[in-house]
C-alpha positions as a printed Julia matrix, in Angstrom:
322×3 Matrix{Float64}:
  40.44   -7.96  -107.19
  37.25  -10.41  -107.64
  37.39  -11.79  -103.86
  37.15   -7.45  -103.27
  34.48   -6.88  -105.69
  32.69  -10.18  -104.5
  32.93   -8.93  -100.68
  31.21   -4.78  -102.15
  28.55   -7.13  -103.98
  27.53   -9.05  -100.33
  27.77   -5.81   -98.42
  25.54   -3.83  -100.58
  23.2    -6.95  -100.92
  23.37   -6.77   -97.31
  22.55   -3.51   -96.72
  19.97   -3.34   -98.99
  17.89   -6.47   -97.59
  18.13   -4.27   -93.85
  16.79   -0.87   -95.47
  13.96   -2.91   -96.94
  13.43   -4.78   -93.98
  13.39   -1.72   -91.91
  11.06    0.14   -94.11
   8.57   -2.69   -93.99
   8.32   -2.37   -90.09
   8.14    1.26   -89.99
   5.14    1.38   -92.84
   1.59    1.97   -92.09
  -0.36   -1.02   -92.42
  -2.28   -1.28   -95.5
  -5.53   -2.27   -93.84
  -6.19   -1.03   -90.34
  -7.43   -4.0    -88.31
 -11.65   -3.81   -87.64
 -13.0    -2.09   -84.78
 -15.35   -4.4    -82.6
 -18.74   -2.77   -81.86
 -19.11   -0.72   -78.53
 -20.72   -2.8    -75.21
 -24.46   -2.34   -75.2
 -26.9    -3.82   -73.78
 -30.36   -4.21   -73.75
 -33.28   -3.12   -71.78
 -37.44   -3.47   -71.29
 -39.41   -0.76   -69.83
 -42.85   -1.41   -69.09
 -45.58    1.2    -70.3
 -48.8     2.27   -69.13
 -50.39    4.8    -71.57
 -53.15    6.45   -69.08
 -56.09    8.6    -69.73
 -55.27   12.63   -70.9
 -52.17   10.94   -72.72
 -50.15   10.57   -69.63
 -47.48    7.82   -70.33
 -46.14    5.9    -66.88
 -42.78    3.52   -67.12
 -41.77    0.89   -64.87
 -37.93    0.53   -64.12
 -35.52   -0.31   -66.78
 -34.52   -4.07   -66.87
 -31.62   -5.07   -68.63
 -32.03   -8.4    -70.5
 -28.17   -8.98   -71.6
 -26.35   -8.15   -69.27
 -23.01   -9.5    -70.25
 -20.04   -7.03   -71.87
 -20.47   -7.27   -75.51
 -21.99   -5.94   -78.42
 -26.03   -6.56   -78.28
 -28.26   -4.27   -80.04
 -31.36   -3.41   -82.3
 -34.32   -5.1    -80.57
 -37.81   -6.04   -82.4
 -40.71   -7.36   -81.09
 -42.19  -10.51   -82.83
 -46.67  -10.0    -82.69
 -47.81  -10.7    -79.22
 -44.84   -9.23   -77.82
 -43.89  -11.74   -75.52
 -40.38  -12.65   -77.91
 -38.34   -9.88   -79.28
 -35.49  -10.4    -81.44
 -31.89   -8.67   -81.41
 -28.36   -8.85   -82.92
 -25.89  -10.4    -80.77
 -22.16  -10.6    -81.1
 -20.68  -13.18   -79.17
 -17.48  -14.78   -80.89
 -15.79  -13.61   -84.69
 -19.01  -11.66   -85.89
 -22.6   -11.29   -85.25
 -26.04  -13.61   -84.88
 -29.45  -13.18   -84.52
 -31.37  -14.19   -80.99
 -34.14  -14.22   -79.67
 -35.85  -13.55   -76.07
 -38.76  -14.41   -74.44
 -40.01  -12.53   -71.75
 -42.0   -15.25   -70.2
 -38.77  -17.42   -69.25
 -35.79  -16.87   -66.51
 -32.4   -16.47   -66.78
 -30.16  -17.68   -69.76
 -33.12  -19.92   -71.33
 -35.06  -16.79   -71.73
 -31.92  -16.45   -74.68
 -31.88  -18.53   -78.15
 -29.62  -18.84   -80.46
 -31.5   -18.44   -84.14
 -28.29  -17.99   -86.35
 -24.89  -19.38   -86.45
 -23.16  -18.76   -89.94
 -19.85  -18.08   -90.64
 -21.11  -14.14   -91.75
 -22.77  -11.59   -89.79
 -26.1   -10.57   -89.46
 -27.61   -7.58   -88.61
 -31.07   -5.93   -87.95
 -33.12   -9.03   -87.66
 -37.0    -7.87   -88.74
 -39.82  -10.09   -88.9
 -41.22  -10.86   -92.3
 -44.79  -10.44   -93.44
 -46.44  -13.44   -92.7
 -44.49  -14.42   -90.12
 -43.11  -17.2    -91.36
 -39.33  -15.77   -90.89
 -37.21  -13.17   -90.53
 -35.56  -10.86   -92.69
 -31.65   -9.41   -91.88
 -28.54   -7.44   -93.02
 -25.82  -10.24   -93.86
 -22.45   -9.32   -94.48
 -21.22  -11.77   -96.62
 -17.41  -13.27   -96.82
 -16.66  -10.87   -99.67
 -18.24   -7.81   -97.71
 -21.3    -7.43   -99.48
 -24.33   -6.77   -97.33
 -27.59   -7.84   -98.85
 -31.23   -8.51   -97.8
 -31.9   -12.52   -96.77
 -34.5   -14.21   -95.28
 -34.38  -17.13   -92.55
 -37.08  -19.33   -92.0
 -38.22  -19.55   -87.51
 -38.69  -23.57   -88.66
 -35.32  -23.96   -89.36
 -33.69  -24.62   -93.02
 -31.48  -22.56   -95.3
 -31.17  -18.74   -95.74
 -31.96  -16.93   -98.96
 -31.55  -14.29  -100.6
 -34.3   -11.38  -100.95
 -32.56   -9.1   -103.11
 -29.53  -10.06  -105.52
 -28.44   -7.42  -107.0
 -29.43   -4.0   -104.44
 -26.42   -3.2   -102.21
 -25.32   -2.59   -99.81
 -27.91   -2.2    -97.57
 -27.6    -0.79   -94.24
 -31.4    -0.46   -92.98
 -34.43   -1.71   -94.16
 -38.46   -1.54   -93.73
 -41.03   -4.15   -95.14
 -44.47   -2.38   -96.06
 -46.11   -5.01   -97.69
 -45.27   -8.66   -98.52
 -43.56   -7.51  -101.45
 -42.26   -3.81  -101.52
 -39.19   -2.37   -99.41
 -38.22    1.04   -97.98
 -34.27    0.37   -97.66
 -31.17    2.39   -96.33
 -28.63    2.37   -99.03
 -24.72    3.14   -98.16
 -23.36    5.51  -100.44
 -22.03    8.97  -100.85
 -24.83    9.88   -99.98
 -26.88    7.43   -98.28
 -30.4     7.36   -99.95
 -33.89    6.22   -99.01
 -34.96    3.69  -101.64
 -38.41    2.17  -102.88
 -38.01   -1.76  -103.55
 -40.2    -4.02  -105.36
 -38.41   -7.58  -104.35
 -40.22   -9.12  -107.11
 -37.87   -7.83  -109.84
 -36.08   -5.63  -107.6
 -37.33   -2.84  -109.33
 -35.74    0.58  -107.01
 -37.07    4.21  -107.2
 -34.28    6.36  -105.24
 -36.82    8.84  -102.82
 -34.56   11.23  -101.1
 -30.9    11.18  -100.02
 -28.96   12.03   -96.89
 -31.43    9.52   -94.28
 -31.0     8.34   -91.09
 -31.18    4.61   -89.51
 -34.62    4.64   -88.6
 -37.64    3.64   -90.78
 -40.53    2.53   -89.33
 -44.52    2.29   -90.14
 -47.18    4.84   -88.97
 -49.75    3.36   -86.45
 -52.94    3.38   -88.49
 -51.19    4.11   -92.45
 -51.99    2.48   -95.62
 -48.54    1.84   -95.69
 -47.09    5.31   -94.87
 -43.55    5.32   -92.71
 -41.09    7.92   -91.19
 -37.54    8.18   -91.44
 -35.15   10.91   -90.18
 -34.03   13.31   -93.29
 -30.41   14.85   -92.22
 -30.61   18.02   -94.49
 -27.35   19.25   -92.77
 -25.14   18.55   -90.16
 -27.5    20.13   -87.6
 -30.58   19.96   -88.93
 -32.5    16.81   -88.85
 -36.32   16.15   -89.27
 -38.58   13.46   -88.77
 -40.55   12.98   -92.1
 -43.41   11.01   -93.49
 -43.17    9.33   -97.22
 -46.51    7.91   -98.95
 -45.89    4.85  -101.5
 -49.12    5.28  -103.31
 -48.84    9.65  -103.72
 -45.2     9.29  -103.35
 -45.72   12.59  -100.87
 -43.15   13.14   -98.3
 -44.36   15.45   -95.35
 -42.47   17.08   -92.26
 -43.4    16.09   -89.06
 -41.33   17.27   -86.58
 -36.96   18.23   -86.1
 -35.13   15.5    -84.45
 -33.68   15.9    -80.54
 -30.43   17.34   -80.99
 -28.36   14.55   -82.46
 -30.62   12.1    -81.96
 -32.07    9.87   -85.23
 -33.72    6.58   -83.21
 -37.6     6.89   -82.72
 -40.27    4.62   -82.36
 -44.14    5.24   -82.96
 -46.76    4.74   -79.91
 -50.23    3.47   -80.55
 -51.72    6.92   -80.26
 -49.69    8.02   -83.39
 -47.39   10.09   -80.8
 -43.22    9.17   -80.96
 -40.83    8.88   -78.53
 -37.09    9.37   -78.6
 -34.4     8.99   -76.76
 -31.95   11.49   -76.01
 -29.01   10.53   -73.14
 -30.84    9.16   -70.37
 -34.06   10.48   -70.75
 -37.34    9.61   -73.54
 -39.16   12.47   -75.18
 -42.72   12.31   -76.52
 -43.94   14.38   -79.51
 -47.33   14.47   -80.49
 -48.58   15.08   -83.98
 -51.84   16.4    -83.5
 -50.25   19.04   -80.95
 -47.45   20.49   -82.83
 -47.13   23.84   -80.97
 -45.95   21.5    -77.29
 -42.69   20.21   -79.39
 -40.86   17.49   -77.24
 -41.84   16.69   -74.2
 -39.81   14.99   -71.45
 -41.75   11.59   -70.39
 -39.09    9.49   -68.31
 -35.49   10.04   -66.91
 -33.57    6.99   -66.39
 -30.24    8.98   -64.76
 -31.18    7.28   -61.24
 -31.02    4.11   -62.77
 -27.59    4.94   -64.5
 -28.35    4.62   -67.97
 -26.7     6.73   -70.75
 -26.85    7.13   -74.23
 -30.4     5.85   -75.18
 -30.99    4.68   -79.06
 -32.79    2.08   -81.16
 -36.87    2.07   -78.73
 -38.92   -0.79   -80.19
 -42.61   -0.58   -78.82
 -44.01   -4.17   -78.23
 -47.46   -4.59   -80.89
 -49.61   -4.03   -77.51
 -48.16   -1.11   -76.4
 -47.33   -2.32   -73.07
 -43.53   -2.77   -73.27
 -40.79   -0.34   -74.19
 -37.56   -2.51   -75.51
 -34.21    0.35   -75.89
 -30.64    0.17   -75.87
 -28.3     1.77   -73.96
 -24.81    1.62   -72.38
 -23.83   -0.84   -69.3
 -25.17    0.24   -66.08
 -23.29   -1.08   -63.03
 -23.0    -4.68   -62.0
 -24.89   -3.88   -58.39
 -28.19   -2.74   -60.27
 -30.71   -5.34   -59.54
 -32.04   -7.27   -62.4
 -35.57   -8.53   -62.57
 -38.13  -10.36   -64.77
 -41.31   -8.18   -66.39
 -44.15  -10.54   -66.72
């Protein structure tokens, strides 16, 4: 009788330990494992702004041409360097290029931390550079690293997480803050001191040619409906200046006060002080088989165009603008 019960104990036990074990392999994971970032690359345009506010670009030259994720260009003052987030291993680093060297020396390295860092920006004064860093525990906060080497710090302690951000002045902020919803945010990094300005906003902050401080962002007030607006830090007035391309949120500001956006494999212009024109269509890169156009950085001269965009072919020739 107890060698019987004994052998029902060890074949329940048994089949117990293969329904959990079974049940473990057919469950969901918990955590799905992280998506790496799409292949982008990145490319300088040269730009010619002529008399009667015609605009003339050169041919599309693709700086990192390598399969990976490389993205958000900036120029540094001169614009003969431009930095850019590059992900090359486990996560992401900062580089930078210079356009007066060849080849793979043009390309250096300016981070290498176990974290990732995003939207590298050049800090007023020059001194450094200001990006997103998402820390070990997730976090992403504002921090600063020095172009003379040395430690990272922190800007802001306690504001997160930030997904975008702006420096007007040596000491005040426009940031992107994730949430539901994302919202535009005024930042004094002295005491981090934040005034919430509007929510629902869009990637792309950048200063007005010619402000006291005044910068655009995109304002998504629905799903289709996006504008391009203006936001004053002294009045605190926010002002419309023009709906978005279809879809389309990146922008950057010519010298002439006019913006350009991208919008598949073509640029559009749109010109404040002629409202009634809307966008026009300045350049079409199709022949040159670009697609999908986003994040234009316009070198401080005006004489370079720096976009991404996704991989053209292999057999597209690859040159040097001087």
């Amino acid at each position: 009788m107890i060698g019987r019960m004994r052998n029902f104990v060890c074949l329940f036990v048994a089949a117990f330990c293969c329904a959990l074990s079974a049940a473990s392999q057919n469950a969901p994971p918990t955590q799905p494992p992280p998506q790496p970032p799409p292949s982008t690359d990145i490319f300088l345009v040269s730009l010619n702004a002529r008399r009667a506010g015609q605009l003339a670009f050169g041919q599309p030259i693709n700086i990192t041409r390598r399969e990976g994720y490389d993205n958000q260009p900036s120029f540094l003052p001169g614009g003969e360097e431009l930095l850019y987030t590059s992900q090359r291993g486990e996560q992401t680093d900062i580089y930078r290029y210079d356009l007066r060297r060849h080849g793979d020396g043009a390309h250096a390295q300016l981070t290498a931390t176990a974290e990732s860092e995003y939207s590298p920006t050049l800090m007023p004064g020059g001194a450094g550079f200001s990006v997103i860093r998402v820390e070990v525990d997730k976090r992403q906060r504002l921090w600063k690293f020095p172009f003379a080497g040395g430690q990272p710090a922190l800007v802001l302690e306690q504001i997160k997480p930030v997904g975008y951000h702006l420096w007007i002045d040596p000491h005040t902020l426009a940031l992107f803050i994730l949430g539901t919803p994302n919202t535009l945010q005024l930042v004094d990094a002295r005491n981090e001191k934040a005034e919430v300005i509007v929510e629902n906003i869009g990637r792309s902050l950048h200063l007005i040619p010619r402000g006291r401080g005044q910068f655009s962002f995109v304002h998504k007030v629905s799903k289709d409906e996006w504008h391009v607006k203006s936001f004053d830090p002294w009045t605190k007035r926010i002002e419309t200046i023009v709906r978005t391309l279809p879809g389309s949120e990146d922008l950057a500001w010519l010298l002439d006060g006019s913006l350009l956006m991208g919008q598949g494999a073509k640029l559009y212009r749109f010109d404040p002080r002629t409202k009634k024109s809307g966008w026009q269509e300045v350049a079409d890169f199709s022949a040159a088989g670009l697609q999908e156009i986003t994040r234009l950085s316009i070198s401080p001269r005006g004489d370079q165009l720096a976009f991404v965009a996704l991989p053209v072919p292999e057999s597209l020739p690859q040159r040097k603008i001087f």
